[in-house]
N, C-alpha and C positions, 0 to 999 in steps of 0.2 A: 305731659310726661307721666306722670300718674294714672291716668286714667289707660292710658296703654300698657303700665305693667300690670295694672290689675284686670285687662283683658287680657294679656300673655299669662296670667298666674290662673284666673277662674279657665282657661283653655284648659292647660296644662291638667288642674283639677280634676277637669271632664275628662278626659281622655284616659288618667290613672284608673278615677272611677271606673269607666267603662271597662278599661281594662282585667281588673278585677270581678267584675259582673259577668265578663266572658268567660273567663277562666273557673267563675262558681258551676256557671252552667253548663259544661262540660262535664256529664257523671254517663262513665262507662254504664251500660244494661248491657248482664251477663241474664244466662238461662242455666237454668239446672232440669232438667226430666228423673224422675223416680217415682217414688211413693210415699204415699202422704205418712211419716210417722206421728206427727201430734199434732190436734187443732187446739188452741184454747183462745173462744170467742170473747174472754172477759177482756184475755191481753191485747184482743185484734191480733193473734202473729198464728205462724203455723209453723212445722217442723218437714222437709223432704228429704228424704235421705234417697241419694245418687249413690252413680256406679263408686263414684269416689270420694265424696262425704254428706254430710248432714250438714242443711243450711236450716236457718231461722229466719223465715220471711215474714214482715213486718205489713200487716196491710190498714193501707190506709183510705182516706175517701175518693182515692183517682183510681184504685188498684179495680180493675175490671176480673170478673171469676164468670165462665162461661163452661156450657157441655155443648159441642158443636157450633153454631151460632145463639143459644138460648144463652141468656145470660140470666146467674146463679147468685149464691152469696157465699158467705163465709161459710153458713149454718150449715149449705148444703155438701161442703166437702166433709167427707169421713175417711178414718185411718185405714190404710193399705188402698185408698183410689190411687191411680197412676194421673199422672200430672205433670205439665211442663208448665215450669215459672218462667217469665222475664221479671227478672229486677235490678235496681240499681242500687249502691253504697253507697246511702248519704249519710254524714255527718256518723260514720261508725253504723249505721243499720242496713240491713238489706230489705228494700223497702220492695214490695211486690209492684210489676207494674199490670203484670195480664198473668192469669189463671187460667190454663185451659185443660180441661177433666177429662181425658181420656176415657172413649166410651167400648163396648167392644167390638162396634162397627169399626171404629178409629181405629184401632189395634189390629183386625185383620184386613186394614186396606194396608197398612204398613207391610205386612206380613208376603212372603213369595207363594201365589196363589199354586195350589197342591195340580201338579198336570194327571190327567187321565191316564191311566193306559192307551197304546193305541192299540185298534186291533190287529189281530196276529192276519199277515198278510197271506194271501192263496198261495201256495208254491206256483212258479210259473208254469205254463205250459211245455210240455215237451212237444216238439216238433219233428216231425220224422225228415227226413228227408228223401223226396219222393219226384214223382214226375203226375 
């Protein structure tokens, strides 16, 4: 009898466990796009300031920072480059998870490509009408 409650109790254990390990690992990644307003590489964090506020991305040793597919560092981003973050809110921080530096190839693929004039077309022919 014993030995079956203390299988039903260490079950029961694991499962709470687990439970709680799910539910840690579960952290929303938001994105912000702006411009870089502060880097300071002593704190490892940066500052972006969006259409609608200034966040404080926190980076750490997973946080990836690229221009295009070259991958970059911290050192290399500087104040007013255009930047899209992914990051996540753990434990109160906004921790970067990817860095990507808008280049200005980036920016004019985005961009609605400018159309030509067309040109001015010949007046039609006038046709008489004839035999």
């Amino acid at each position: 009898m014993k030995k079956a409650f203390f299988i039903v109790t260490a079950l029961l254990f694991t499962l709470t466990l687990t439970g709680f390990v799910a539910a840690a690992e579960r952290v929303k990644v938001k994105q912000i796009s702006g411009e870089v307003a502060a880097v300071d590489a002593a704190a490892k964090s940066m500052t972006v300031k969006g259409k609608k506020a200034e966040v404080v991305i926190v980076i750490d040793e997973k946080t990836t920072v690229k221009t295009d597919k070259e991958k970059k560092s911290l050192a290399d981003l500087k104040v007013g480059e255009k930047v899209t973050v992914r990051y996540a809110e753990i434990e109160g921080k906004n921790v970067g998870r990817t860095i990507e530096i808008k280049t200005a190839k980036a920016e004019q693929k985005g961009a609605a490509p400018a159309r030509a004039a067309a040109p001015a077309k010949p007046a039609p022919k006038q046709v008489k009408p004839g035999y």
